[in-house]
N, C-alpha and C positions, 0 to 999 in steps of 0.2 A: 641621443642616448640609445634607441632604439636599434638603430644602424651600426653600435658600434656594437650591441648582446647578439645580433646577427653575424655580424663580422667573426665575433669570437665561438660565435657557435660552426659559423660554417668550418674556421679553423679549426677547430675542436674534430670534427665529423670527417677532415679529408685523411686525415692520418689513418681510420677507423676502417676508411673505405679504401684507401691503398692496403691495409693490410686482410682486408677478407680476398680483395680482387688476386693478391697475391695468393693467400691462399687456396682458390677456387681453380686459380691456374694450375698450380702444383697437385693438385685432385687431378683434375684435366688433364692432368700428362705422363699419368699413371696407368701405364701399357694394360690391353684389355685382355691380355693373358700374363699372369704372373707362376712364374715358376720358383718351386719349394721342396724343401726336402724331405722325404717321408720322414713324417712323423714331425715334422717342424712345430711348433707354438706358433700361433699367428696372432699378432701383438698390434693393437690401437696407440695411437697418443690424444692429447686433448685436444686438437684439430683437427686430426681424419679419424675418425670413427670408421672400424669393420662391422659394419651390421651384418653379422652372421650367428649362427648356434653352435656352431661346433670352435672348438681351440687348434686341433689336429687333425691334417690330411694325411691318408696313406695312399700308396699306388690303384690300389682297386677304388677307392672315390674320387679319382679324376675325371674332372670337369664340374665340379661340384663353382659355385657362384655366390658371390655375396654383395653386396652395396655398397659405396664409398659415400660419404656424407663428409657435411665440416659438420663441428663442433656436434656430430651425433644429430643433427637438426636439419640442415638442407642436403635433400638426396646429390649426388653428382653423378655417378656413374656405376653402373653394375661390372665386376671383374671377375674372369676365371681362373682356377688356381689348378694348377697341375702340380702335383708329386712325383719326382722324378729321384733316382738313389744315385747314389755317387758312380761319377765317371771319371776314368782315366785315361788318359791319352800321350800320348811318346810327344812331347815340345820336339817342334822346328829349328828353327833357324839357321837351317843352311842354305846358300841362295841354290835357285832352282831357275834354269832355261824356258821358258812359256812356251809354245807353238799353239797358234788357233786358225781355225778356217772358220769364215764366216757361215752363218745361214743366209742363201742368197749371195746376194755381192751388195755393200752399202755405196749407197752415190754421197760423195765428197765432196763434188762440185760439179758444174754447171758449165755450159762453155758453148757460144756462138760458133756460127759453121762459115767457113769461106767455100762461096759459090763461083760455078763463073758467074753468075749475075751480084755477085758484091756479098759481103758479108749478111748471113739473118740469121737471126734468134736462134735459139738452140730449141729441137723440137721439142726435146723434152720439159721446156718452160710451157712452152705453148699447150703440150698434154696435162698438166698439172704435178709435174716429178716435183721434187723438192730436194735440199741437200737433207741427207738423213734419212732416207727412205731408203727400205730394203727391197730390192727385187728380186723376187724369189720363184716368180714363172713368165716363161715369153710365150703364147701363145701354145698356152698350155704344155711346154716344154720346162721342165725343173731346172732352172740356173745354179749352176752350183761353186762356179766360177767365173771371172772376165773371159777365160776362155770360150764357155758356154755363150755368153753375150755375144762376141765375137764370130762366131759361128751362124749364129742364127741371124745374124745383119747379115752377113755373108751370102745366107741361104735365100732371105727374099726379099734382099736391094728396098725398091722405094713402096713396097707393100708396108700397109698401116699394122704394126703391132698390136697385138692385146697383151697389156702390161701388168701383172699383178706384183704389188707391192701390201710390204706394212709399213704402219704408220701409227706411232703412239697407242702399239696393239690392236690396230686395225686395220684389217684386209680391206685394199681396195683394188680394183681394174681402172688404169688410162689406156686409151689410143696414142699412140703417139705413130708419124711416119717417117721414115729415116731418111736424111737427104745427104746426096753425094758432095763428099768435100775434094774442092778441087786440087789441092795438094796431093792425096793421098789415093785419089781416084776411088776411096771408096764412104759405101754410106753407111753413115753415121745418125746418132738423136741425139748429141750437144751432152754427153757427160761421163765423170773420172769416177770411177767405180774401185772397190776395194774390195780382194777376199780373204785375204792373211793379213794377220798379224804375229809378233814376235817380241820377247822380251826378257829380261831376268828381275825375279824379285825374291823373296824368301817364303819358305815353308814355315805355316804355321803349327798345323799338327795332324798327328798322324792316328786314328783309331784300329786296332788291329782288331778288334772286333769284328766293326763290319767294313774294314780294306777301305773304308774314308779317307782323303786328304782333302785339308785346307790351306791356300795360301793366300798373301797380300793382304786379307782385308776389304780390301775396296776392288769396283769394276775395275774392268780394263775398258778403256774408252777407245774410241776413235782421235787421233789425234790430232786432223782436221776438226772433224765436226763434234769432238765433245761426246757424241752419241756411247750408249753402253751397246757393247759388240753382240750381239747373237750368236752363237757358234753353231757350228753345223759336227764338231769335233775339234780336238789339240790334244795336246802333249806335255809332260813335263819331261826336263830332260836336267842329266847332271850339268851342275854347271860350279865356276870357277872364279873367285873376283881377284882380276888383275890390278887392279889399279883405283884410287879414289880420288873426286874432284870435291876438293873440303869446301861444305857449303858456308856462303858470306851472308850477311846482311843483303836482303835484295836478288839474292843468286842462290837459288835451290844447287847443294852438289848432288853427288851421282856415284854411284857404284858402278864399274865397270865390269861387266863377265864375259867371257865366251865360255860354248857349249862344248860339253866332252859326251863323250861318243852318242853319238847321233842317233843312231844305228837302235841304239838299246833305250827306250824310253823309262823313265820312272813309275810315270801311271799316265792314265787317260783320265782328261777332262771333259765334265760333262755337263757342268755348269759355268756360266757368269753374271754372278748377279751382284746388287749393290755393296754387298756384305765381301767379295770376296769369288775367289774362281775355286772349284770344287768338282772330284774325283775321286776314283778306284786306283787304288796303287796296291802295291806290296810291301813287306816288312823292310827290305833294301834301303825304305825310305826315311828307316829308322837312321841315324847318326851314330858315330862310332864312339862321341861321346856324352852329347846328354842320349842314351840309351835305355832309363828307367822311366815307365810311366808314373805321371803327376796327374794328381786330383784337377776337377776343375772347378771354379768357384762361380756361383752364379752373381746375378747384377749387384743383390740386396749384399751379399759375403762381401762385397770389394770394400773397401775406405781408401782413402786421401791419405798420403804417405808415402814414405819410402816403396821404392820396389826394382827390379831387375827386368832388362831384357836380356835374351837369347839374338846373337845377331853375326852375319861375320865379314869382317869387310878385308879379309886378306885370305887367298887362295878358298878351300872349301870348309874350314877349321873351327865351329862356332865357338864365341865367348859367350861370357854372362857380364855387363856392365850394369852400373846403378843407376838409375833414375828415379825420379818423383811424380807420383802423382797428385799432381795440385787440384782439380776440381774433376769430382763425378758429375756427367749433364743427363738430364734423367728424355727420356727420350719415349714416345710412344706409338714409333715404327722403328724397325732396324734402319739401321743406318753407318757408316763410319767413324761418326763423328760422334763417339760416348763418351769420350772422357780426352781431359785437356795433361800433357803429360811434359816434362821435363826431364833433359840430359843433363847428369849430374855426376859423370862418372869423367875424370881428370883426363884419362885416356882418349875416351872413345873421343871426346871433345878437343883433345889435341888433334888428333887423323884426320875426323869428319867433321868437326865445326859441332856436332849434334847429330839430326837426323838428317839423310839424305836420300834419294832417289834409288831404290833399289835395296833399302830396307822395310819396305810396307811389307807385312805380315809379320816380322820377326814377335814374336812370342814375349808375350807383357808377365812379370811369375810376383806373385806377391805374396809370401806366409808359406810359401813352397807350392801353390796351387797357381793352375794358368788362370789367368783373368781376363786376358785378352789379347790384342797385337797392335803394332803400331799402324799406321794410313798416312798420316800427312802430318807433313813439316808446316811452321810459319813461314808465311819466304821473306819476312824481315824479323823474325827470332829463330835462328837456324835451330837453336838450342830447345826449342818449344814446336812441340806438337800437338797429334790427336793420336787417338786410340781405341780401336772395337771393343765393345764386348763380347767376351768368347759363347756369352750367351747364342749371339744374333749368329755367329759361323757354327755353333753345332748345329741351330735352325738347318739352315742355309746347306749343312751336308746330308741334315735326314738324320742327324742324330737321336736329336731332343723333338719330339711332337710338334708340330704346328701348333 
């Protein structure tokens, strides 16, 4: 009898404790800076408690902090609240030409040397290179290209280099020394280096305030190695979408562009970070038809529901199609990956299946305000994606405060 008022009590107490743990998480992942709008109410419910004194922030008490507790009774974390006034910004979605030159040059891969004494290792295993490492000085010489590399093997054959590289944000020096390959009659340290990249994705938004652009959303990667690129500088450039490969089940499609005039860039990039690549342009980069600036909404403003992108998958011409968004994920770093979104517009899903490659950035509008952009497809729900908060890209351009 005893064993079974046990039984019943433990049952009794797991539901109790799945729902504080649940709770305590949702505390825990409540970004430690939250942004509000001057003069906003600042509003508890009966599991998270704001233990603070005041109701209302305005701009001049920014940085002001208050506590997160449950049920008003266990502390969880301290949070800062910034008051920020309404922002406007000209929506995107025309696609845009990318050009970047890397910082350094990134090693991609690895590769053994033929000698005349038989094939060995690649030096630069043996120095401690890695794939994903940037090399950014050769004996105190600035790489700034595989040209530069190229030159400086050149310059002093099978003398041991002083290699500086980064690495997961940290500067380090190898030795490495370079051994002559016998095909090529020259020497080498065993690896495929990168310093450009190229691409087309879509404009997010454009601030004529302070001559900000945001596009894509998300890094641009290395396509080998995954890695998020450094840039040393790029370009945005006009661009054109010829053609669409409708995405399947299993098979991400693609937006096809080439670049119009070369010659004449749109703006300079000067950032790429996780959120998205970010620049100085001009008003040009405004669109001839969404051309009015819209409000922007912050995290807390969005909801779960209907809503629109801006996107354009034929010549340079943006539409506005419908979508849904099905779940906000609450997140407490920036990231890509905010919210879970759905194509839901008849059209855009006959052409493109849904989302496809070369629509990340396109501009999410919901109530008439920007809320965010798109980043990524499922690659077995072509019709289902992910989507930024426009939060984390005003971060990211210098907009909105750190």
């Amino acid at each position: 009898m005893k064993n079974k008022r046990k039984c019943i009590i433990c049952w009794s107490l797991i539901p109790i404790l799945i729902f504080f743990l649940t709770m305590y998480w949702q505390t825990l992942s409540i970004p430690s800076t939250i942004f509000v709008r001057e003069g906003q109410e600042l509003k508890s419910n009966y599991i998270i408690k704001l233990n603070n004194r005041f109701n209302k922030i305005n701009s001049n008490e920014n940085n002001k902090t208050f506590d997160v507790s449950l049920l008003g009774m266990i502390p969880v974390k301290s949070v800062s609240l910034k008051a920020v006034p309404k922002i406007y910004v000209y929506p995107g979605g025309t696609p845009v030409g990318v050009k970047l030159s890397t910082k350094g040059v990134l090693v991609v891969a690895l590769a053994d040397i033929e000698t005349e004494k038989g094939k060995v290792m690649s030096p630069s295993i043996e120095g401690g290179i890695q794939v994903g490492d940037i090399i950014t000085e050769i004996n105190n010489n600035k790489i700034k290209s595989s040209q530069d590399l190229i030159s400086i093997l050149e310059g002093n054959k099978d003398k041991t280099l002083s290699i500086k590289i980064e690495r997961n944000e940290n500067t380090i020096v190898r030795e490495v020394k370079p051994i002559k390959d016998k095909k090529s009659n020259l020497y080498k340290i065993g690896l495929w280096v990168r310093d450009s990249t190229s691409g087309v994705g879509t404009l997010t938004f454009y601030d004529e305030k302070s001559k900000k652009f945001a596009a894509l959303g998300h890094p641009i990667t290395d396509v080998d190695t995954g890695t998020i690129l450094k840039i040393n500088d790029g370009e945005i450039l006009e661009s054109s979408i010829i053609s669409v490969r409708k995405g399947e089940k299993g098979n991400p499609g693609e937006l096809r562009g080439i670049f119009i005039n070369e010659d004449n860039f749109l703006g300079k990039v000067s950032k790429n970070t996780i959120c998205g690549i970010y620049g100085d342009g001009e008003k040009n980069l405004v669109g001839n038809k969404f051309n009015k600036p819209i409000q922007i909404a912050l995290r807390h403003e969005i909801k779960e529901g209907p809503a629109k992108i801006i996107t354009t998958i034929d010549g340079n011409e943006p539409k506005m199609y419908d979508i849904r968004i099905e779940k906000l994920l609450s997140q407490e770093k920036p990231g890509p990956k905010s919210m879970v979104i759905k194509i839901t517009d008849p059209e855009l899903i006959k052409k493109t299946g849904g989302i496809v490659q070369g629509m990340s950035g396109s501009p999410i509008i919901q109530d008439n305000r920007l809320v965010g952009a798109v980043t990524h497809v499922l690659i077995n729900k072509p019709d289902v994606g992910y989507g930024i908060y426009i939060e984390w890209m005003l971060k990211d351009a210098d907009i909105l405060g750190k």
